[in-house]
Each structure stands twice: as structure tokens, then as C-alpha cells.
C-alpha positions in Angstrom: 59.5 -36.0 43.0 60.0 -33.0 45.4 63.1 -31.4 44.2 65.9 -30.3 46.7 65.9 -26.6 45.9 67.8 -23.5 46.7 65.7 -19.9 47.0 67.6 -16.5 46.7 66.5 -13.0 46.9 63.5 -11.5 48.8 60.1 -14.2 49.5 58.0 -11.5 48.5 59.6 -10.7 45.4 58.2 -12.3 42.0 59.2 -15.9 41.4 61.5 -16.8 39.1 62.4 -20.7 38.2 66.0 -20.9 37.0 66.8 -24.6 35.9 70.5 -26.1 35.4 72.3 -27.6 32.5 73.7 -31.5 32.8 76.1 -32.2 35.7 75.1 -29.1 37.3 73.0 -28.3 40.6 71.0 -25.1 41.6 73.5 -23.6 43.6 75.7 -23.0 40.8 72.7 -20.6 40.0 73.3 -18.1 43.3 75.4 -15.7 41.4 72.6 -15.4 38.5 70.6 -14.5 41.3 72.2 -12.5 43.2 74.1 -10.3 40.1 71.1 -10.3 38.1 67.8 -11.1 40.0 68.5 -9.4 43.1 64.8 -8.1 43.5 63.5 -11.4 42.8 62.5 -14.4 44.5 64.4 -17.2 42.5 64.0 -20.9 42.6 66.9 -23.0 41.4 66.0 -26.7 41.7 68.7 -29.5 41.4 66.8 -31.8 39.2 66.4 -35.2 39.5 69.8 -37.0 39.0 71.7 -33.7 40.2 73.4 -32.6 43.2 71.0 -33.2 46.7 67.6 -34.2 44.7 67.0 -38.1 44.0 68.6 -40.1 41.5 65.4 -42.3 40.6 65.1 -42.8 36.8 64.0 -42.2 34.6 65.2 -39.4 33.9 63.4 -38.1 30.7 62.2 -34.9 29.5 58.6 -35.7 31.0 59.7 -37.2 33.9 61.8 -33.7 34.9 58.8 -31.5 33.9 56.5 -33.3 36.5 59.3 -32.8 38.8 59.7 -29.2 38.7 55.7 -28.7 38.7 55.4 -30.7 41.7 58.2 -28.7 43.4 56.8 -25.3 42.3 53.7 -26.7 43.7 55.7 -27.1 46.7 56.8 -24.1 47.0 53.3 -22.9 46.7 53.9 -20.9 43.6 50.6 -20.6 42.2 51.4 -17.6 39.9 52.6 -18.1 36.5 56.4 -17.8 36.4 59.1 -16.9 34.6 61.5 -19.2 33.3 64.9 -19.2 32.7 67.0 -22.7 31.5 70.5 -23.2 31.2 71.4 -25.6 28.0 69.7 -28.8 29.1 67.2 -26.5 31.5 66.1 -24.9 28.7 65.2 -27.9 26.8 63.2 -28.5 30.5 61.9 -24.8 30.8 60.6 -24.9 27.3 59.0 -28.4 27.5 57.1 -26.9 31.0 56.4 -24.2 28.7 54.3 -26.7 26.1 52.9 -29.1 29.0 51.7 -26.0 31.3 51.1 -22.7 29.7 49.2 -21.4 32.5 51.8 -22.0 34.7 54.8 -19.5 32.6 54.5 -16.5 32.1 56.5 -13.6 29.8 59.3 -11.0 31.7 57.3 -9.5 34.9 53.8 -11.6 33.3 53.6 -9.4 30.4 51.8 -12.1 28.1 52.8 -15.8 26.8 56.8 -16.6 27.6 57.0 -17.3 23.6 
């Protein structure tokens, strides 16, 4: 599922995914952005059963990884990333982490995010 997502900061800037805890959305995420990312080009997703994205089920740990590399495929993000999860989106960011390696990347792509 393509994720409804909010972007902050410059579109040139490097990407950064930012993922929500439980009964959250993305947009709580536009301070983190703006305080702390302002040079970057974030990517806060509402994931599936969240604020503005779909409410299909199921909602389990592989079903939400699929969904945020479909939407960073999406948002043509072909890079690896940076990720940064929130209580439940860390559980997501490090499960993208193990599924697609290639696809996350350490602070500013300096090596392996673990």
C-alpha cells in the first residue's frame, strides 16, 4: 500500500524516513523536522491504520515494512536512507533494516545503520 505521507525540508536535501509510534500520524513528526532536520528532506509516512493512509489489515510487522518500501519507492527514493522510528516505528525501522539492508543506510551513508 502507498502510504499517505508528509515531506518537510528542502527536495534536494538527503532523505530521511521518520516513522510514528501507535496512534500517531506523520505529521506529528513536522517539528522533528523542522527543529532538528532542517537541511534534510524528511519523509514521515502515516502507516497503515494511522491518520490519512488505509486501514486494510493486516497490520503486522511485515505487512508495514512492504508498505513503507513501496512508498519510498514512491517517492522515488532510490538511495539508501536513514531511518529514524519512534517506539512502535522503530520496531518498523529496524525490521526494514533486516528485510532491506541495501535500502538504510548509517548518519549521512556513513556505513551499515547498525
Amino acid at each position: 500500500m502507498l502510504l499517505h505521507t508528509r515531506t518537510y525540508g528542502p527536495q534536494a536535501g538527503p532523505p530521511v524516513l521518520v516513522l510514528h509510534g501507535v496512534r500517531d500520524h506523520g505529521g506529528r513528526l513536522r517539528r522533528l523536522a523542522e527543529d532538528a532536520l532542517p537541511d534534510d528532506r524528511v519523509i514521515a509516512p502515516d502507516l497503515r491504520g494511522h491518520g490519512r493512509s488505509g486501514w486494510e489489515p493486516p497490520w503486522d510487522v511485515a505487512t508495514h515494512v512492504a508498505d513503507v518500501l513501496e512508498t519510498l519507492a514512491g517517492h522515488d527514493v532510490g538511495e539508501p536512507i536513514e531511518v529514524i522510528g519512534h517506539s512502535f516505528g522503530r520496531l518498523i525501522a529496524c525490521a526494514v533494516a533486516a528485510q532491506a539492508p541495501e535500502r538504510v543506510c548509517g548518519r549521512r551513508g556513513r556505513g551499515p545503520a547498525w
